[in-house]
N, C-alpha and C positions, 0 to 999 in steps of 0.2 A: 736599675743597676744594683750589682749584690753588695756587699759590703764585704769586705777581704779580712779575718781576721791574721794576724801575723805579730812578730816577734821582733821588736829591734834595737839595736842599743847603740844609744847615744853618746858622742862623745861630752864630756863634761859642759864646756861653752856651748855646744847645738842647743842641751839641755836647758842651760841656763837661759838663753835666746827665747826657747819655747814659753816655758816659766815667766819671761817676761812677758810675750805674748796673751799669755793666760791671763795674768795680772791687769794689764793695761786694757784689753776689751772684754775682758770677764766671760772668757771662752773654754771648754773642757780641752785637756790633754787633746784628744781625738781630734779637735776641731781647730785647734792652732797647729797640729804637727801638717791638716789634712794641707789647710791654708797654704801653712809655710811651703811644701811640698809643690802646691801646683803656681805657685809664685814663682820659686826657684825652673820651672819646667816648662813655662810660656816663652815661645820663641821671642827673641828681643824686638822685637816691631811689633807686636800684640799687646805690649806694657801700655797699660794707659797712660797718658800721659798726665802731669800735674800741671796743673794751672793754679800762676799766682795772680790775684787780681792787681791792679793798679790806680792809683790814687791821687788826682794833680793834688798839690800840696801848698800850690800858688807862689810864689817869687819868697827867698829866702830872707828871716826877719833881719842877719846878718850876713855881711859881705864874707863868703865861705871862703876867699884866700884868705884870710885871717883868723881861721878857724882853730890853730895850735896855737893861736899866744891867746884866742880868747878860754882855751881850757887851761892853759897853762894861768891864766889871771885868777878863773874862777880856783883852781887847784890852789892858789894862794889866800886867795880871802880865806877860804876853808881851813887851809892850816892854822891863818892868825885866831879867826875864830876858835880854833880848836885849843889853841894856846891861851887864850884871855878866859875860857872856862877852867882853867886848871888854878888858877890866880885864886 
């Protein structure tokens, strides 16, 4: 396959989007627009898909209805703490 030379101009955010791309995988101008391009142009069923793994985690150490009064407890010690170091 030849290589196409051409002329394009980007609107400021596309720019930026690419630039970020550059940054984050350490890729040229050329290779993040080519990416970005044939990303945007895979018909929607050919995306590969993501896969998250999954993790037993085992039976919870606290009973999870009572999960907002035990933050809202910890959020309290914190504050008093946070007040006895000002002393």
């Amino acid at each position: 396959m030849t290589a196409m030379r051409t002329t394009i101009t980007l609107d400021p955010d596309v720019d930026a989007l690419v630039r970020k791309m550059m940054r984050e995988r350490g890729v040229p101008f050329k290779e993040a627009v080519n990416e970005a391009i044939r990303a945007g142009m895979r018909p929607r069923g050919s995306r590969p898909r993501s896969r998250t793994r999954t993790y037993d985690m085992g039976a919870p150490a606290i009973p999870l209805e009572k999960a907002l009064r035990l933050a809202g407890d910890l959020e309290d010690e914190e504050l008093v703490r946070k007040l006895a170091l000002r002393k």
